[in-house]
MIBA-252675 format. One record per residue (C-alpha): x, y, z; residue in one letter. Coordinates in pm, whole numbers, plus 32768, in hexadecimal, padded with zeros to 4 digits. Each point is the difference from the previous one (the first is absolute). Layout:
% MIBA-252675
XYZa...
% end
This chain:
% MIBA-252675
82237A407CD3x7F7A81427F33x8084805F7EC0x7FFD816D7FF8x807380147EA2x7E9B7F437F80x7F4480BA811Cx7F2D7EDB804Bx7EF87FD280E9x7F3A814C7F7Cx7E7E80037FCAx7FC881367F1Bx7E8F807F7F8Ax800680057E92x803C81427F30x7EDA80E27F5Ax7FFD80217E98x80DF813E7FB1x806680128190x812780CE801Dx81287F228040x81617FA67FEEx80447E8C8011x8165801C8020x7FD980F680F5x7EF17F2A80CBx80E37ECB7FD5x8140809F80C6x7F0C80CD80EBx7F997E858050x81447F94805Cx8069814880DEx7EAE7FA980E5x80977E91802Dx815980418043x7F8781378107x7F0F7F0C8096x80FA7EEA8026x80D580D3806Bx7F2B80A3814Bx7FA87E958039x814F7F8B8015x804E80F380DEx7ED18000810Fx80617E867FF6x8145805A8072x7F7B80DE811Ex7F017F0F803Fx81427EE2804Ax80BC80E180B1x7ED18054810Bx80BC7F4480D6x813980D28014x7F2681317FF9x7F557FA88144x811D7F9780AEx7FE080DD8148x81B67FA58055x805B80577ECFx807081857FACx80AE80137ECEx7F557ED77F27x80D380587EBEx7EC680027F40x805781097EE4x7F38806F7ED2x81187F5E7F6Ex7FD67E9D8075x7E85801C7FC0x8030807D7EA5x811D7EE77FD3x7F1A7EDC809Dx7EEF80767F23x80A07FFF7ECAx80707E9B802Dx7E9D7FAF805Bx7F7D80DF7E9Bx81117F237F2Bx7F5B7EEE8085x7E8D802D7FDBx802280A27E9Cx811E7F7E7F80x809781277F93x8164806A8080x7FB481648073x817A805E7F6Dx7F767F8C7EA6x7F1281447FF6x8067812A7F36x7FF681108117x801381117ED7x7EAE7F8C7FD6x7E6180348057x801C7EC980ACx8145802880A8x7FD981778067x7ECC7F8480DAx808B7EB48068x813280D2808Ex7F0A80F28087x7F527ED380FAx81437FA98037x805F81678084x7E9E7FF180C5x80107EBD8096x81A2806F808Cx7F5E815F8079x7EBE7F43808Ex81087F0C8105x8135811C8032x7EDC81008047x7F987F038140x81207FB58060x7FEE808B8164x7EA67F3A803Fx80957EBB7F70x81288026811Fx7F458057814Ax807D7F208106x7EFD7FB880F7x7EE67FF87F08x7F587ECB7F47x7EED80447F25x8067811D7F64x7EF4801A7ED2x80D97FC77ED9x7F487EDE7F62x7FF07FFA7E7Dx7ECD80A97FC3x808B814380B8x81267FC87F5Ax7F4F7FD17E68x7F27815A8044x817880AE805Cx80B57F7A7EDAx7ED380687F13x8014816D8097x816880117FD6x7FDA7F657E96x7F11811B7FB1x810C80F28018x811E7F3F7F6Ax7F057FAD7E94x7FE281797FB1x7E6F7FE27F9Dx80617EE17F3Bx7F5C7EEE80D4x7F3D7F88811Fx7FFE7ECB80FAx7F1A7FE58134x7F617EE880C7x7EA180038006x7EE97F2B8086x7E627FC87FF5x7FA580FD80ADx7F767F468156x81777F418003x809C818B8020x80BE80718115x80A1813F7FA8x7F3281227F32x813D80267EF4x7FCF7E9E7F83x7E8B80497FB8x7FAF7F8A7E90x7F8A81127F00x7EF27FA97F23x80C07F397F09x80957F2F80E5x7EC57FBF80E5x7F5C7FB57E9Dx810D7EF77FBDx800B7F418133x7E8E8009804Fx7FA77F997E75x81587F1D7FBFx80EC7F988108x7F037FBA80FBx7F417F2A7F06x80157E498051x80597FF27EC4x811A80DE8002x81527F597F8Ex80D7800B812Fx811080C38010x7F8E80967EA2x806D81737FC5x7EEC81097F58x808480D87EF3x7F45815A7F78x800581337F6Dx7F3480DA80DDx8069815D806Ax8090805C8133x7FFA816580A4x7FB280887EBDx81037F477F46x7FE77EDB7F0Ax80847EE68088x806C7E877FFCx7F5B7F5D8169x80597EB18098x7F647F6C80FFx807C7ED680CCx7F647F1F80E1x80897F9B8127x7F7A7F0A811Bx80167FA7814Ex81377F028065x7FF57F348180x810381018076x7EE481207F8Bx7EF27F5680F2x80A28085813Bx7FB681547F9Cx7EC17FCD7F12x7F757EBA803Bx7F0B7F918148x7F5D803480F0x7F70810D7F2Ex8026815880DAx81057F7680EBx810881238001x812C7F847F64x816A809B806Ax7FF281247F38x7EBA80728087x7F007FD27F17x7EC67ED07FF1x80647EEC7F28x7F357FC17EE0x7FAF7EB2803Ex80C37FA77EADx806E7E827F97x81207F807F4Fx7FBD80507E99x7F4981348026x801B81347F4Ex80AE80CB80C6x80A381237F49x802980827EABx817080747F59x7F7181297F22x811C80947EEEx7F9E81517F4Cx810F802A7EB8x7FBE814D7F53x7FEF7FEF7EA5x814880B37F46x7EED80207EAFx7EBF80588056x
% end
């Protein structure tokens, strides 16, 4: 279970002498990229369970709301972090962007609704990653220039253009996360600008699970059932990479 509160689990690269910073302001900027990334987790793992359901060719109307998703995640996000989403101050910089996933990841499952409930279909191409990249895009519009989530990848692991690393992230996962000494699981933290903006950046590793391997694991270049090659990936892998851009309010 993950504190949020002592945002643990955060490698950081030491500060300059006479770097510009805010502490304070790094400190809660910390805690926003953990809650958001909990958060999409919690909620591709609830797309993920429900595949099932999705694929169900006789069912029409599978009462799968944005709703229920957002409800199903939240239990799962109280769970992993130990935090009781009612408990944050939605007045506040966390609380105004941890509403404003919550609005994306609602619009990202009411928006689909009509593919979700074809009858006659199976594989319909909801899975979680297609479902993350939709609830970052709506969450781009809902945080007002105030913050950014996207799921990237090493580059020969991507699949679709958008989730191409920029520089900064390529830089982190080629020089840190991909390292065999990286602590697993571990979260980078940054200041590094981002479109011209100072910026707090997160990155956070994620790896490949058995239920990943029928999509990204072997035989290497077998097309899987979205169709793309698998990877050849193993259990353990990195596989992806949360990524959380928080604008700095004082720079």
């Amino acid at each position: 279970m993950l504190s949020l509160s002592s945002a643990t689990g955060i490698s950081a690269p030491a500060q300059a002498p006479g770097a510009a910073t805010n502490s304070d302001e790094a400190a809660r900027a910390a805690v926003i990229a953990q809650s958001l990334t909990a958060l999409l987790r919690a909620s591709r793992e609830v797309i993920s369970t429900h595949q099932g359901l999705i694929n169900d060719p006789a069912i029409g109307d599978k009462k799968l709301t944005g709703a229920k998703v957002l409800t199903e995640a939240l239990v799962i996000y109280q769970f992993s972090t130990g935090i009781d989403p009612k408990s944050i101050d939605p007045t506040s910089w966390h609380g105004r962007l941890f509403r404003a996933q919550q609005l994306a990841i609602v619009e990202a499952v009411d928006a689909n609704q009509s593919t979700l409930n074809q009858l006659g279909i199976g594989f319909k191409g909801f899975i979680p990653s297609t479902f993350g990249r939709l609830v970052n895009e709506a969450s781009a519009r809902h945080m007002s220039n105030e913050a950014l989530v996207k799921v990237t990848a090493p580059e020969y692991l991507i699949r679709n253009r958008k989730a191409r690393p920029d520089e900064w992230e390529a830089a982190i996962i080629r020089d840190k996360l991909l390292l065999p000494t990286w602590p697993k699981g571990k979260m980078f933290a940054a200041e590094a600008p981002s479109k011209g903006r100072a910026a707090f950046r997160f990155a956070s590793p994620e790896y490949y699970t058995p239920s990943c391997l029928s999509c990204h694991g072997n035989p290497k270049g077998e097309i899987d059932i979205t169709g793309h090659p698998k990877e050849g990936g193993s259990e353990g892998d990195l596989g992806a990479v949360i990524s959380v851009t928080i604008f700095s309010r004082v720079h």
